[in-house]
C-alpha positions as CSV (number, residue, x, y, z in Angstrom):
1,X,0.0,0.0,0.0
2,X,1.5,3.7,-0.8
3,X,0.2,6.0,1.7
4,X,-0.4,9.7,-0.5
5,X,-1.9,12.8,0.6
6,X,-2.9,14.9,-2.0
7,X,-4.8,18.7,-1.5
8,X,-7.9,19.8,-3.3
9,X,-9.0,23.7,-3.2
10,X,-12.8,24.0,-3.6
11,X,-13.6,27.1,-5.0
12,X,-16.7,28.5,-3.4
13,X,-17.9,28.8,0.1
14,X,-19.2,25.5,1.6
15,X,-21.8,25.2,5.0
16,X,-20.9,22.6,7.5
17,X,-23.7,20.0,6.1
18,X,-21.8,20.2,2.8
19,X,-18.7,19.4,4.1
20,X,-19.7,16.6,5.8
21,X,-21.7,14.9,3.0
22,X,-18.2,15.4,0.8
23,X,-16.2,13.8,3.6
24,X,-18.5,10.9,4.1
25,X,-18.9,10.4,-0.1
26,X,-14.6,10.4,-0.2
27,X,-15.0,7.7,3.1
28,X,-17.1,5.2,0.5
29,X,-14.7,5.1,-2.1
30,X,-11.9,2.2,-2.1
31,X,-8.5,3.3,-1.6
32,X,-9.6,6.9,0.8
33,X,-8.2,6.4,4.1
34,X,-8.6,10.0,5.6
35,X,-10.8,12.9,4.0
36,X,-10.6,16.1,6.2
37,X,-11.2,19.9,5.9
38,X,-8.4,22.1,7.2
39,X,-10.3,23.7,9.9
40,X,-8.4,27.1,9.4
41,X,-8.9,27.2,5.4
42,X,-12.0,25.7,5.4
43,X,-12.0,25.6,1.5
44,X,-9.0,23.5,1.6
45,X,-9.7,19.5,1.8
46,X,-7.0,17.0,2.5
47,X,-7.0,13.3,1.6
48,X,-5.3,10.7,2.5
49,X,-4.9,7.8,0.2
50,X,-3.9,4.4,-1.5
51,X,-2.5,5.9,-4.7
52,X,-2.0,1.9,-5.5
53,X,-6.1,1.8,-5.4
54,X,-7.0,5.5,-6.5
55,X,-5.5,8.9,-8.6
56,X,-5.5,11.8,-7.3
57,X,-7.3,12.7,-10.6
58,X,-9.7,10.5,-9.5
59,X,-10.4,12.1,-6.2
60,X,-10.9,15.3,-7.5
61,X,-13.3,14.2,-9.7
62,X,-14.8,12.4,-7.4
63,X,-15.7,15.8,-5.7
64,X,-16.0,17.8,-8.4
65,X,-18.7,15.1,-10.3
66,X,-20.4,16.3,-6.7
67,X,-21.2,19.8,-8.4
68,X,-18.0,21.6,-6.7
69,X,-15.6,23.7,-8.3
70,X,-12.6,22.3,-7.3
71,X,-8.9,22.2,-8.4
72,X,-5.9,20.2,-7.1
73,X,-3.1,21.8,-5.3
74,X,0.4,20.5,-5.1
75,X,1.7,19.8,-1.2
């Protein structure tokens, strides 16, 4: 297993419901480990993964197929 954290910026302003049905979506696909919001940048989302399972490409448009504007960032 190869352990990767990859950063995704979401464009626009998201409530606290939001975030947590984005966190719980990223928890049902194989290969997350950890989804989290950084609780000081609260458009910032941080994800741990199995890069042997899952892309980072993936991810992202895991959240953007979600309706979010979203981008990758590199850590």
């Amino acid at each position: 297993m190869q352990l990767t954290d990859v950063l995704i910026h979401l464009d626009q302003n998201i409530n606290e419901t939001e975030k947590e049905n984005i966190i719980e979506q990223l928890r049902a696909v194989e290969g997350v480990i950890a989804p989290r919001f950084n609780k000081e940048r609260e458009h910032l989302l941080l994800v741990s993964y199995n890069s042997d399972t899952i892309s980072s490409l993936n991810l992202l448009n895991e959240v953007k197929d979600k309706g979010y504007k979203a981008q990758l960032v590199g850590l």
